[in-house]
Every structure is written in C-alpha cells, then in structure tokens.
N, C-alpha and C positions, 0 to 999 in steps of 0.2 A: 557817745552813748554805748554802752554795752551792748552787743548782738545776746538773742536768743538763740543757742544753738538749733533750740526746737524749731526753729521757722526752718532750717537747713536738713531735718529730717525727711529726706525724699529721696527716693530709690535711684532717680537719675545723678544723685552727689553721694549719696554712703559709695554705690558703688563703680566709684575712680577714685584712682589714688589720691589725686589732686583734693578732691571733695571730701575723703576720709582726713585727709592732713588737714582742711581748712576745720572740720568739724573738733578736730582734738585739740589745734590752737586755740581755737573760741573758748573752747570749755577749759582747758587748763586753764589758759592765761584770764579768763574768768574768775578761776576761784583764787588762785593766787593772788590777783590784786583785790579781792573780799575781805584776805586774809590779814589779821590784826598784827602775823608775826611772822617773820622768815619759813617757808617751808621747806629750805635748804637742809638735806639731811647726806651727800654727796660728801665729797672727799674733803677732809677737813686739814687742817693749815696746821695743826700743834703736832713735830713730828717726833715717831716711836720708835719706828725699827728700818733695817732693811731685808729684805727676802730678794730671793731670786727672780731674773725676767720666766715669765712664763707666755709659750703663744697666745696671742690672745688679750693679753695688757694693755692697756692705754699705754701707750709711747710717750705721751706730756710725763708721766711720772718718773721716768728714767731718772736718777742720777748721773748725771754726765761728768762731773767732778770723780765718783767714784770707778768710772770706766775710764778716766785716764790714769788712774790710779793702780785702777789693779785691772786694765783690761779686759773686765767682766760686766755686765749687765745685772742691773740693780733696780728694785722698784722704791720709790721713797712710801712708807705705810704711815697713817697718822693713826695716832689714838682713837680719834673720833669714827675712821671708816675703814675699813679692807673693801675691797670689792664684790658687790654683791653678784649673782646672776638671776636675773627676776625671768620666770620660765609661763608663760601663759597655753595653758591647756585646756584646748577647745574639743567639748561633744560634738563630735560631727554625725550625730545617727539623726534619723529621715525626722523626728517629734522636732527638731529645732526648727526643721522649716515652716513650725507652727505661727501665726502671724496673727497681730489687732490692729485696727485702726489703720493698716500699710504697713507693719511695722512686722516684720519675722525676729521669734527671736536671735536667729543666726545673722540679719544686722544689727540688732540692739549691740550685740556680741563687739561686730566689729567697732561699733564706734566706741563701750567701754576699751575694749584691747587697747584700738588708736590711741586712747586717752590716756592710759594706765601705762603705756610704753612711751609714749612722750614726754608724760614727765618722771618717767625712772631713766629715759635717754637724758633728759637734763640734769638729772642726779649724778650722771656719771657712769650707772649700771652698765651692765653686759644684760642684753634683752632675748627672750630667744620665743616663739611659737611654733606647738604642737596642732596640731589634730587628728585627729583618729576617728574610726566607727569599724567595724567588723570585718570590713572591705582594704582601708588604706591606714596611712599613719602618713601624714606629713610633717615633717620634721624640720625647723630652721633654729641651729642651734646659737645661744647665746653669744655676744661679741660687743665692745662697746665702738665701731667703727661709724662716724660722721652716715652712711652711705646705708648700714644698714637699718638702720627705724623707714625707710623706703624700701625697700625690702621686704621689710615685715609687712606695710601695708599691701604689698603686693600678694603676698601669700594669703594674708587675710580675706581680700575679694577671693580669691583661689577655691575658697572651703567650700561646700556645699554638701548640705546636708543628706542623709542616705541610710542603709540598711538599719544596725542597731549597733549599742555599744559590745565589744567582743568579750565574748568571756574568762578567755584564760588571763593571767597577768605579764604574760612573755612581753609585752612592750614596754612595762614599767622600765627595767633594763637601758633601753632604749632610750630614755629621755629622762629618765633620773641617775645624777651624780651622789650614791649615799655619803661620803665624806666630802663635799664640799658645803661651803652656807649658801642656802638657794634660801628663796623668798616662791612661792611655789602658788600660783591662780587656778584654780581650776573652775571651769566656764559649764556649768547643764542645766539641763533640767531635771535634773538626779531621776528621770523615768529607766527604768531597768527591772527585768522578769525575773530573777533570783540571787537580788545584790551583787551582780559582778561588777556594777559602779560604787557601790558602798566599800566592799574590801576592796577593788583595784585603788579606791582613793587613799584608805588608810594602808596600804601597803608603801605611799610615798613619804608618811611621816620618818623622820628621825631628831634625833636630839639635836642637829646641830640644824635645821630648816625649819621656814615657818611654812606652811599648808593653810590655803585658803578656799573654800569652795565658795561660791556665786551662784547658787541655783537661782535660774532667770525663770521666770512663770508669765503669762499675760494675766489681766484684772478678772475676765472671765473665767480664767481656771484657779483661781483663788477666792472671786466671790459669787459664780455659777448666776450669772443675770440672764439667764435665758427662761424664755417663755413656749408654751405650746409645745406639740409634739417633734422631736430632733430623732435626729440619726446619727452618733457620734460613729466619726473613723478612727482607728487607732494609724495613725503615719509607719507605723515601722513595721507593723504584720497585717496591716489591711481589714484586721476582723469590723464588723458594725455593730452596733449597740443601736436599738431602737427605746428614748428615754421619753417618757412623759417632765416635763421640765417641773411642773408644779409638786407633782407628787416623787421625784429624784433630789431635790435640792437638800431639804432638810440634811438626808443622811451623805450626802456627798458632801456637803460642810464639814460635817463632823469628822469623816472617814479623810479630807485632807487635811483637815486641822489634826490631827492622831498621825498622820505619814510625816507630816512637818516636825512635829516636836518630835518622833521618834529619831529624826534623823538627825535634826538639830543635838538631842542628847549623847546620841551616837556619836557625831564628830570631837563636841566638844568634849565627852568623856575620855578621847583620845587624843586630843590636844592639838586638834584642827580645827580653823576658825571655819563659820560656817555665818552666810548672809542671803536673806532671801532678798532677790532684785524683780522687783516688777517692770513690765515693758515700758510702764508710764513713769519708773521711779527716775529722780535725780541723779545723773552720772555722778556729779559731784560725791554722794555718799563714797562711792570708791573711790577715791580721789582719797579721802579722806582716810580710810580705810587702812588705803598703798600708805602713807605715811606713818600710821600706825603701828603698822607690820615692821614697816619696813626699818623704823627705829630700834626693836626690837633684836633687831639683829644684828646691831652695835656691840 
C-alpha cells in the first residue's frame, strides 16, 4: 500500500535528516510509480561528442578508451543531456517562519527542496542550495557526488528564518553562473518593501537558464478565514495592525488577488516561471513541474 506522506508531516521527522530523506522517498517514489511513462530525463545512451573533464563531473562518464589513447580526460556527452546544475534558492527572512495547521512555511520548503533534489540526484544533476536574508547567505554549491543529496539535507534543517530579504543584488554573483545552463528554484513568499525580491529575481534570468519561482502562501493568507477582531504582526519589522476581520476581508481579497497577478505578469513577461504553492498544496505539482523545466533544457 502506498504511504501518505502527509501522515509523516510532523515537526519531530521534517526536522532530522533521516525523516526529511524518508519524506522525499515517499513522495518521489510515489509519483513515479503513478506515472503512465518513464520520468527519466538523465544522461542518455545515444552518444554526440566529447568535451573535456571538468572538476566536478561524474567520474561514470569518463572515457577510459580515450585516456589511454591520448592520455587526457574525456567526458562521454549524449544528445539527449549535458549536465545540468539545478540550484534551489531559499528566502530565508523572519515571514517564512509563518506557519498553519503546524506547518511553517520554511518546512513546507524543506520537504519540497528534499523532494525536488532527490529526484534531480536520480537524474543524474549536479544539486546545489542557497539561502540568504539580510543577515547571511548560505551557500552549498552544486556537485553530483553519491554523498552530497545528505549534505543538502543537512543544510536544509540549518535555515532558519530571520530579518528581511537584502536589498542590494551583490550576492546574485555569488551563486549564479551567467554562462552555464542552470535549471534555477527559487523558494518565498515574494513579501518584500520596494521589490528588492522582484528585481533581485529577474536579475538571475539569462538565455541559456530556466528561473523558476515557488511563492509558498498558507490558506489563510490567500483566502482570509478569519473572524472577529485580530492583531496582525508583521514577522520581519514587528509593526501591528489592528483588523476588524468582517469588515477587512472584502478588500484584502482583492488587494491579494491584484499582487498575485501583477507578479505572476511580471515574471512571466520576463521569461521566468512563476507558481503559487499553498502549505496544503500537493508536493507532487513540483515534481511535475521539475520535469518540465527540466526537459526544456535539453
């Protein structure tokens, strides 16, 4: 019988490595066996060329014929794939540690990542995650090494969320390669005081990468269920908001449904995907998604 991941949703298993790994196998090896057709989109068998070893290679791909040959290092390339580096970039400012039901969206986070790097580690990719907020940038850069997808989960409990997103774009730099093909996630909840998340994101487009954003939201901040008089906090500059809930709702529907499509047009008008993830939505959608993308970049 098929596990529910959702029964494994609880704070004592997202956060251990062990628990975060049991959660991404469930759900990959989930939808994979759902699936009517191979979701193999990894290094393919019909071969093209050779290029040079570069640090950082898979080793299986060597040529070993051609280094007795010509005592040089050789990567065999197929048609079908180069190697991708799929780069997962987490909002780390203080609104992520917003949470429903038990659920923050900065775990929601980890257990897509988990998910989304397990099966691009079974593709074969080079995996790498970020995160940042105003304060820090942590950095674990791509590699397709057996050893690192643990790794990655380790870094992932590591985040926690904090001050605000930064404003200048000096760390773009820092974790984007503009002449390589990256496959590129970025993880928020697009909240930010004078679009320094809007341009810091389109400053990572280029011709030759896909850009994807994942704004996470909970149910409540997309369909305002709340009743009687509240006190909203803002998590990342502390201000309060005192809301009548009955007479606030109308125009806070409207006024997020106008931020959404604005951003939605924004991205896409710039040729970044753009997906909104509820705390309750199906991981599988990204699943879905990643292979998308990800073919695209063939």
């Amino acid at each position: 019988m098929k596990q529910d991941y959702r029964q494994l949703l609880q704070p004592k298993i997202i956060n251990t490595v062990s628990g975060l790994a049991l959660i991404a196998r469930v759900i990959v090896d989930g939808y994979l066996s759902g699936a009517h057709q191979s979701k193999r989109v990894g290094p393919g068998l019909e071969f093209s060329q050779y290029r040079g070893y570069q640090p950082g290679d898979d080793m299986r791909l060597l040529d070993w014929k051609m280094l007795a040959r010509s005592g040089r290092f050789y990567i065999k390339e197929s048609e079908i794939d180069t190697q991708v580096a799929v780069k997962f970039i987490v909002d780390a400012s203080a609104s992520m540690m917003y949470e429903e039901e038990g659920l923050s969206k900065i775990d929601f986070i980890r257990i897509l990542v988990a998910s989304l790097a397990h099966l691009s580690h079974n593709q074969g990719d080079a995996t790498g995650l970020f995160s940042l907020n105003n304060t820090n940038l942590q950095a674990l850069h791509p590699t397709v090494h057996k050893q690192h997808y643990n790794r990655l989960l380790h870094e992932l409990l590591k985040i926690k969320g904090s001050g605000n997103w930064p404003e200048n774009r000096t760390t773009v730099s820092k974790i984007h390669q503009r002449g390589q093909k990256e496959l590129l996630f970025v993880l928020t909840d697009m909240y930010e005081h004078k679009e320094e998340l809007t341009k810091w994101i389109q400053s990572l487009k280029t011709s030759k990468n896909e850009v994807i954003v994942l704004q996470i939201l909970g149910k409540n901040e997309l369909e305002f269920n709340y009743t009687g008089a509240l006190v909203f906090e803002d998590l990342e500059t502390g201000k309060r908001v005192k809301v009548n809930a009955k007479n606030a709702k109308e125009h806070y529907l409207e006024e997020i449904q106008t931020a959404l499509l604005r951003t939605k047009d924004f991205f896409l008008s710039n040729g970044i995907g753009y997906e909104v993830f509820r705390l309750d939505s199906p991981i599988e959608e990204a699943l879905q998604l990643f292979l998308k993308k990800r073919i695209r970049l063939n």
